[in-house]
VOLUMLUM-159811 format. One record per residue (C-alpha): chain; residue number from 0; residue in one letter; x, z, y. Coordinates in nm, 3 decimals, always signed. Each point is the difference from the previous one (the first is absolute). Example, Ala and Ser with C-alpha at 12.3 -4.5 7.8 and 13.67 -1.06 7.14 Angstrom:
! VOLUMLUM-159811
<r chain="A" resi="0" resn="A" xx="+1.230" zz="+0.780" yy="-0.450"/>
<r chain="A" resi="1" resn="S" xx="+0.137" zz="-0.066" yy="+0.344"/>
This chain:
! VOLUMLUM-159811
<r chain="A" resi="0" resn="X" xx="+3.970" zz="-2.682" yy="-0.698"/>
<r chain="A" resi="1" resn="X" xx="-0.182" zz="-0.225" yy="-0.232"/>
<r chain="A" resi="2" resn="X" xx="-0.373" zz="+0.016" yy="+0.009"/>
<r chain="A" resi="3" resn="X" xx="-0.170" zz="-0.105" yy="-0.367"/>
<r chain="A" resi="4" resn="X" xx="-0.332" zz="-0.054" yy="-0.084"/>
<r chain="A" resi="5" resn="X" xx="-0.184" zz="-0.059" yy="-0.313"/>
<r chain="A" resi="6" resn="X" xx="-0.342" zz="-0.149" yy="+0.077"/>
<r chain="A" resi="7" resn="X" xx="-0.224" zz="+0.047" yy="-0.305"/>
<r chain="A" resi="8" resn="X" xx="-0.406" zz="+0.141" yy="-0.088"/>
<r chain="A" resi="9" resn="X" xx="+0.123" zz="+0.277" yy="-0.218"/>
<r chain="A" resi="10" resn="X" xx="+0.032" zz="-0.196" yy="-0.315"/>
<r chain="A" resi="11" resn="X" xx="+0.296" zz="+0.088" yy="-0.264"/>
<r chain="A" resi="12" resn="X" xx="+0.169" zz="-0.268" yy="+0.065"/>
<r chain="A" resi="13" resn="X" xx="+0.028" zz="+0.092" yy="+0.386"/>
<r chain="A" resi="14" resn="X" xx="+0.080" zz="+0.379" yy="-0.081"/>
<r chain="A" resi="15" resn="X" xx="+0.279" zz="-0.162" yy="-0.225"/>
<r chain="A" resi="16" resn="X" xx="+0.168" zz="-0.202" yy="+0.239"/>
<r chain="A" resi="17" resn="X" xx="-0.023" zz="+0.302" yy="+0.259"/>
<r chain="A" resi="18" resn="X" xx="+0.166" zz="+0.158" yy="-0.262"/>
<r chain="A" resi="19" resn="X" xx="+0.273" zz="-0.242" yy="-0.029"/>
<r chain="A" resi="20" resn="X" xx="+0.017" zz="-0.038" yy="+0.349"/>
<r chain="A" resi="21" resn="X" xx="+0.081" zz="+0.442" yy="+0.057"/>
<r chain="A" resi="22" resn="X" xx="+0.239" zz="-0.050" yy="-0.269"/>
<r chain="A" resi="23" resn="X" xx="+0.202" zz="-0.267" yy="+0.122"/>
<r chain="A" resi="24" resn="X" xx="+0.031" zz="+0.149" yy="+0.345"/>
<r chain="A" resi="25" resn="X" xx="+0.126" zz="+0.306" yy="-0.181"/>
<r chain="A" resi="26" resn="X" xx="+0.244" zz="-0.189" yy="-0.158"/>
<r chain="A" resi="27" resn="X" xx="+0.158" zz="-0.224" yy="+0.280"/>
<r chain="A" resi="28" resn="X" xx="-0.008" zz="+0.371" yy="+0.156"/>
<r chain="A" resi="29" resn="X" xx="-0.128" zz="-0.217" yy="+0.314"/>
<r chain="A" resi="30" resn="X" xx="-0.141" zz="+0.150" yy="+0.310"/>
<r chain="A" resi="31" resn="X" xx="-0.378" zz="-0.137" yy="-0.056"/>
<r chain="A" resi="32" resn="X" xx="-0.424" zz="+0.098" yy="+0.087"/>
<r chain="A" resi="33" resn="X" xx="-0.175" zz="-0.112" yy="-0.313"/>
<r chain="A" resi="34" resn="X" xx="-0.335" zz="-0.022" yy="+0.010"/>
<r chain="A" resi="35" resn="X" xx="-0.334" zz="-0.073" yy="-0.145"/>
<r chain="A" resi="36" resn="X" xx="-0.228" zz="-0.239" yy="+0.147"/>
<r chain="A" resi="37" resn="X" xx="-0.374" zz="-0.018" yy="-0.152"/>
<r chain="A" resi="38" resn="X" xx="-0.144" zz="-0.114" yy="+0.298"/>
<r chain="A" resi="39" resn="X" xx="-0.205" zz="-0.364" yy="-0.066"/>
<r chain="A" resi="40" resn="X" xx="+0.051" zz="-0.099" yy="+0.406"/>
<r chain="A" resi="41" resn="X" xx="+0.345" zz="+0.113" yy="+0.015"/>
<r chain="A" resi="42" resn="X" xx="+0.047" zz="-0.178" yy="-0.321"/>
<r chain="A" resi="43" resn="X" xx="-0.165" zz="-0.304" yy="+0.144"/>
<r chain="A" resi="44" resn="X" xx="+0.214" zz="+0.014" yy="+0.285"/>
<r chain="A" resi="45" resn="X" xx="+0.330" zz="-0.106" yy="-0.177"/>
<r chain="A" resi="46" resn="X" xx="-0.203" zz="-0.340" yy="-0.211"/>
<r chain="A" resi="47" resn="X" xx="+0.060" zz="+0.218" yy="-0.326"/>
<r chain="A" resi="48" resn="X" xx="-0.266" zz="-0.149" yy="-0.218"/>
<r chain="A" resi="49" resn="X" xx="+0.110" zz="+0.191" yy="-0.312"/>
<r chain="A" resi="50" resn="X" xx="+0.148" zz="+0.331" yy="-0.061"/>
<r chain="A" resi="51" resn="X" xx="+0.158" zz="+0.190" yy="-0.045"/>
<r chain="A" resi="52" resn="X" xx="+0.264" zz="-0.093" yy="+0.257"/>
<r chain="A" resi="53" resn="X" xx="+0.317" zz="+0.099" yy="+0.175"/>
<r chain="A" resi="54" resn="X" xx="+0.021" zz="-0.007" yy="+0.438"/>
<r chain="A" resi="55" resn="X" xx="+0.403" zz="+0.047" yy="+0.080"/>
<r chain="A" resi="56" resn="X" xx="+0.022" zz="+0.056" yy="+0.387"/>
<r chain="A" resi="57" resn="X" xx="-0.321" zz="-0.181" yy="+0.032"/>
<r chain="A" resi="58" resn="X" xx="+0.067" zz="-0.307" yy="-0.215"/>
<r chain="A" resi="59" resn="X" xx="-0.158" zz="-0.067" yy="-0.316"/>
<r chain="A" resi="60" resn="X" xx="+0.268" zz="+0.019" yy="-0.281"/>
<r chain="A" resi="61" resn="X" xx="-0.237" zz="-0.072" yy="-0.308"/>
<r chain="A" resi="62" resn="X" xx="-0.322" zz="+0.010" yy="-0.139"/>
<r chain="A" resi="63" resn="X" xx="-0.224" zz="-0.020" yy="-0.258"/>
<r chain="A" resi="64" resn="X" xx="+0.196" zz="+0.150" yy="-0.263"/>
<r chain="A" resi="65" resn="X" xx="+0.167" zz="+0.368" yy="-0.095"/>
<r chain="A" resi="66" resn="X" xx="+0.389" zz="-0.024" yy="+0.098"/>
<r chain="A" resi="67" resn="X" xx="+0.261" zz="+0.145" yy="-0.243"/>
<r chain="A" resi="68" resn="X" xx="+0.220" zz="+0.298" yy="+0.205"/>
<r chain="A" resi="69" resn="X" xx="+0.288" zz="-0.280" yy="-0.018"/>
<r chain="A" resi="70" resn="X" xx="-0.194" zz="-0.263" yy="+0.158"/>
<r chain="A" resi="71" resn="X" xx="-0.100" zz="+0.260" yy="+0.286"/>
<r chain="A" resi="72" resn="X" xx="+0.299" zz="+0.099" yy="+0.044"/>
<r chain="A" resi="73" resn="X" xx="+0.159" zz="-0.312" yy="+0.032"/>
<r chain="A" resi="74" resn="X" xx="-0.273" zz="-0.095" yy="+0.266"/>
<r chain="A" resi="75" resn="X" xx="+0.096" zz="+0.336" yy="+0.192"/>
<r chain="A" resi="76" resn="X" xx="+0.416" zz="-0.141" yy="-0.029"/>
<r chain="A" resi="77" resn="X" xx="-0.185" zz="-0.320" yy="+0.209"/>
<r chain="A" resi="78" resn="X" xx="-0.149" zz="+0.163" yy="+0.242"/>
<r chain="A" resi="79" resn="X" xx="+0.251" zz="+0.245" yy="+0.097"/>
């Protein structure tokens, strides 16, 4: 089972990629935990400087921007 997080302060943009993030999961049909991270140490933790951002298994994927279903998705297909 995956485990996804989306580190973000609440902002639209971080609710959006959370968003996209649920979606894609749904759509690979992939046995995955997704969730939300709004905690500043735990944020910290991973070096993410800007969010929102996306934690695969643990590893930073992106951040710093909103990522399209697609692009999560194809992120996901990586990590699998």
């Amino acid at each position: 089972m995956l485990k996804i997080e989306v580190l973000g302060t609440g902002c639209r943009n971080c609710k959006a990629l959370l968003t996209h993030t649920k979606e894609a999961v749904e759509s690979l049909g992939c046995d995955a935990e997704v969730s939300y991270v709004d905690d500043l140490e735990k944020i910290m933790s991973y070096g993410v400087m800007s969010t929102p951002a996306l934690v695969i298994n643990g590893q930073v994927a992106a951040s710093g921007r909103v990522l399209k279903r697609k692009d999560v998705e194809k992120l996901i297909k990586e990590s699998l």
